[in-house]
N, C-alpha and C positions, 0 to 999 in steps of 0.2 A: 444616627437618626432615631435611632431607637432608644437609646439612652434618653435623649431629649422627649420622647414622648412617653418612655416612663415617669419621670420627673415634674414634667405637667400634670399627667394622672393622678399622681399622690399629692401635687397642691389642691388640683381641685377636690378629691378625694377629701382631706381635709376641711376641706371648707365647705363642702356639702356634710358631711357628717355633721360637724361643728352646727351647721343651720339646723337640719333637721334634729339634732338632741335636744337644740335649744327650741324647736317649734314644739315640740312632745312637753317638754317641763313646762313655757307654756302654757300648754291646752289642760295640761297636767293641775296645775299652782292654779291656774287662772290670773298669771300676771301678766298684762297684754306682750307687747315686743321685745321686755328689758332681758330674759333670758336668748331668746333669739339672738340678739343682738350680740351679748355676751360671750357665747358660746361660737359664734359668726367670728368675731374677734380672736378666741381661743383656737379653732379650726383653723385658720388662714397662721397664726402662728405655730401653730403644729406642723400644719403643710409646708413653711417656710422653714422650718428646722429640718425636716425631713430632708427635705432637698439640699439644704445646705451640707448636712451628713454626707448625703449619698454623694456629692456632688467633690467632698474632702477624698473622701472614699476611693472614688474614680482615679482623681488628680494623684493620691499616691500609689496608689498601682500601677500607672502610666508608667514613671519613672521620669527621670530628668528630661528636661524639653530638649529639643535638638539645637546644636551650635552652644549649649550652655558647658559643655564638658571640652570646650575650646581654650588654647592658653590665651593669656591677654596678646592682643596686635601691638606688636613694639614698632611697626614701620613709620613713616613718616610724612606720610602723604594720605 
């Protein structure tokens, strides 16, 4: 559970960052939404890389799933 609620945090994390850089440049430039937006884009793909990482990360430390270190069923029924 807690896994799963770190991995939410660094999406949204992500994507909040991503917004607000891009509301600053912005207010910054004086370019209406297109950096927002941009940056909104950029964050939500960061966050999703992130979690994909962490997410590889997990799955090979686990180690093999269970019933997979099984021989094959030769029976017949």
């Amino acid at each position: 559970m807690g896994e799963a609620l770190k991995l939410a945090t660094e999406m949204i994390a992500g994507v909040a960052v991503g917004g607000f850089v891009g509301w600053a440049f912005d207010r910054w430039l004086g370019t209406a939404p297109i950096l927002m937006v941009v940056f909104l884009i950029l964050g939500a793909a960061a966050g999703i890389l992130n979690v994909i990482r962490n997410a590889q990360k997990r799955q090979a430390s686990a180690g093999p799933l269970p019933g997979k270190d099984l021989p094959p069923d030769d029976d017949d029924d």
